[in-house]
C-alpha positions as CSV (number, residue, x, y, z in Angstrom):
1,X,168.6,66.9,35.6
2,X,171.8,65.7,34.1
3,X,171.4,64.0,30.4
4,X,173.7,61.7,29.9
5,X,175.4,61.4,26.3
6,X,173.9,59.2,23.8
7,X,175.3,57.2,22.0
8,X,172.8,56.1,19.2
9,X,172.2,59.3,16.7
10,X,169.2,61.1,16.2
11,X,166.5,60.3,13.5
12,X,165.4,63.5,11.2
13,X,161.3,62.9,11.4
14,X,158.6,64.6,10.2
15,X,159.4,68.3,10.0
16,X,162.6,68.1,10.2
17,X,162.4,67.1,13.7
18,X,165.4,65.1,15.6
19,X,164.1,62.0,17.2
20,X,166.7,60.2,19.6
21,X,167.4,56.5,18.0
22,X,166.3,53.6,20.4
23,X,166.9,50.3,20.2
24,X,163.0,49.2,21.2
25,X,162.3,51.9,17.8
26,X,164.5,49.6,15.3
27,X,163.2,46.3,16.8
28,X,159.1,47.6,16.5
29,X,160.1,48.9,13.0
30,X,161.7,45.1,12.2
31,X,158.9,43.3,13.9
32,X,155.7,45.7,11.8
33,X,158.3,44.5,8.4
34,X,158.2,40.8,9.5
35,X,154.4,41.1,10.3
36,X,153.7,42.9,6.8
37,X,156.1,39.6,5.5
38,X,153.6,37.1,6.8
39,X,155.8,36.4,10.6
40,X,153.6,37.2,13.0
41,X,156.2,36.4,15.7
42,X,159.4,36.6,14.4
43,X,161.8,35.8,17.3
44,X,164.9,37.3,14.7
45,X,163.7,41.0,15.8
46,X,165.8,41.7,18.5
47,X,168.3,40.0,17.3
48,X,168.6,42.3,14.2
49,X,167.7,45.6,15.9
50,X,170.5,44.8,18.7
51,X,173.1,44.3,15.9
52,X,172.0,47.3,14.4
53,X,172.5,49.0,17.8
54,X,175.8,47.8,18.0
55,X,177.4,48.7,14.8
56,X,175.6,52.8,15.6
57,X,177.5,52.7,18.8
58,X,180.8,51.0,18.0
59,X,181.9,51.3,14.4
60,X,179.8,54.4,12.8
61,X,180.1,58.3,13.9
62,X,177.1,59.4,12.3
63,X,175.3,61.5,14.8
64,X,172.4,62.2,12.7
65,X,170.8,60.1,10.7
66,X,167.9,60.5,8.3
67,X,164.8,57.9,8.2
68,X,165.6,56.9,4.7
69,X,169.0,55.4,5.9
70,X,167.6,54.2,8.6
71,X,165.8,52.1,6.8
72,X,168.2,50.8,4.3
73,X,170.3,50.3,7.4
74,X,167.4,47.9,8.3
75,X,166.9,46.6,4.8
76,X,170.8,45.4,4.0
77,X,170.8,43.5,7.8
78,X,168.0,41.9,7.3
79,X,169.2,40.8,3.6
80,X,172.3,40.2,5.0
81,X,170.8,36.8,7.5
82,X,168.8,35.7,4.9
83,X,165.2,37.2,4.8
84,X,164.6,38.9,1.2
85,X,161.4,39.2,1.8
86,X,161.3,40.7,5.7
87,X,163.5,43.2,4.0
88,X,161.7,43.8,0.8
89,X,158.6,45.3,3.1
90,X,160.9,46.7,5.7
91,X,160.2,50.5,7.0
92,X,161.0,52.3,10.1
93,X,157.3,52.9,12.1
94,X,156.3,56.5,13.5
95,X,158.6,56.8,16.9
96,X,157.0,57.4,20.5
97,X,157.9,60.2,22.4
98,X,158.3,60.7,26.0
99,X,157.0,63.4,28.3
100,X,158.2,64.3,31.7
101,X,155.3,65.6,33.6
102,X,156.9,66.3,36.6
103,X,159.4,68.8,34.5
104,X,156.2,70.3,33.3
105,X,154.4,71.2,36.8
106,X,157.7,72.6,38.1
107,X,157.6,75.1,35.1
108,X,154.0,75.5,35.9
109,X,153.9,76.1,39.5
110,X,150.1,76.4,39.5
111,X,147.4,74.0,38.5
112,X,146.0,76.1,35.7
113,X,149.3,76.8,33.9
114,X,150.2,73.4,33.9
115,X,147.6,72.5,31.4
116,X,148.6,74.7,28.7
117,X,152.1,73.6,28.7
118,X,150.8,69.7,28.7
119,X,148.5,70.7,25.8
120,X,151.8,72.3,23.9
121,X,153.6,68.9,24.1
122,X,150.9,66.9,23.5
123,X,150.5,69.4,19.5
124,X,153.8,68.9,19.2
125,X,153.6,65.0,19.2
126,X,150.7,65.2,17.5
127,X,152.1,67.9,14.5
128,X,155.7,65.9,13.9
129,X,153.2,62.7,13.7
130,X,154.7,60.5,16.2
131,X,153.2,56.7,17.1
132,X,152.6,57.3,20.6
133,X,152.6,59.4,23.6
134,X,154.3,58.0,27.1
135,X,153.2,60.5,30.2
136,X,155.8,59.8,32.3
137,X,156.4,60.7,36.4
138,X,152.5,61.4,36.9
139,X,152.4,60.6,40.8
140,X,155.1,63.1,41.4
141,X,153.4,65.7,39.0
142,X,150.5,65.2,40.7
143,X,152.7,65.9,44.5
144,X,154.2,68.8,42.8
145,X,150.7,70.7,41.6
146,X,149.0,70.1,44.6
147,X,151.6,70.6,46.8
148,X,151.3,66.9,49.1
149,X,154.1,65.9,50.9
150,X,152.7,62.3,50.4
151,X,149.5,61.1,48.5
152,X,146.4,62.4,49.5
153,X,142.5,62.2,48.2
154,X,142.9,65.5,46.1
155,X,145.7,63.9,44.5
156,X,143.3,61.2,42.9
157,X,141.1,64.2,41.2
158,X,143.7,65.8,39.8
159,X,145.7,62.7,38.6
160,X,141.9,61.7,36.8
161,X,141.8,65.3,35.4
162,X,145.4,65.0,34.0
163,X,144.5,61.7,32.3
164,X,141.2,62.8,31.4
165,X,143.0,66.0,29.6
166,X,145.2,64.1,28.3
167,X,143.0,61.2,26.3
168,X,140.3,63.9,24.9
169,X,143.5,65.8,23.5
170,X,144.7,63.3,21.8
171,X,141.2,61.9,20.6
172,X,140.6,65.3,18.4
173,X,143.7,64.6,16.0
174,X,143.3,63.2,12.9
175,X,145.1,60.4,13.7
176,X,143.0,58.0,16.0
177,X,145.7,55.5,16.1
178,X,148.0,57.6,18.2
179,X,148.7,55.2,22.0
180,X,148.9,57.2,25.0
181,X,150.9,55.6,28.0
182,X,151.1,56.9,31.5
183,X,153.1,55.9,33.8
């Protein structure tokens, strides 16, 4: 797989762990400040999170970023058009993370490693206290761990067990509020 260079910098989370910087992250992080504010749909958020967006990319070389700045980057825009008191309660929400199931059952092979390695990824959102959890590529996992050319009725057990695995994992943390998102 090729990763192409990004050009927003990472975040230092929890644990010293870097987070890559996303524009939907900023806006979710403005829109939970203009809830907290007493906006329930403040149309600005975009708005504000793409400006943000744009100065990382265009005018700052900062490459890593810690969520303190972050979030007087946030504050000082949002001062900046006039909203005092979206800024006052401004703070940057836990980040989602992304994982690649398909990557996962090709370093599995079998069925019965796979589940380990999901479990691994799944502690490791769960230990640097991320937001939510996005399972991503789960009809080709599925192709790759039960070796189907195309889709077949096995495929639908073991896509249920995945997802099954997957929600009771997630349910034993600490932190019931954690969204899981397959796709």
């Amino acid at each position: 797989m090729i990763a192409l260079p990004q050009k927003l910098p990472n975040v230092i989370w929890q644990n010293e762990r870097l987070v890559p910087l996303s524009e939907g992250w900023i806006v979710e992080s403005i829109e939970q400040s203009a809830r907290t504010a007493g906006y329930l749909n403040w149309h600005l958020s975009p708005h504000v999170a793409r400006a943000i967006v744009h100065y990382l990319e265009t005018d700052c070389e900062i490459q890593v970023l810690s969520v303190e700045a972050l979030q007087a980057m946030i504050k000082k825009s949002l001062e900046g058009i006039g909203f005092p008191d979206v800024a006052q309660s401004s703070h940057v929400v836990p980040p989602r993370v992304s994982i690649y199931l398909p990557e996962l059952a090709s370093n599995a092979g079998l069925e019965l490693l796979f589940y380990p390695l999901l479990a691994d990824r799944l502690n490791q959102a769960i230990h640097y206290q991320v937001r939510g959890v996005r399972l991503e590529g789960l009809r080709d996992c599925i192709k790759i761990l039960d070796a189907a050319p195309r889709w077949r009725k096995s495929c639908n057990l073991l896509s249920d067990e995945i997802i099954s695995f997957s929600r009771a994992h997630l349910s034993r943390t600490e932190s019931k509020s954690m969204e899981l998102l397959i796709c």
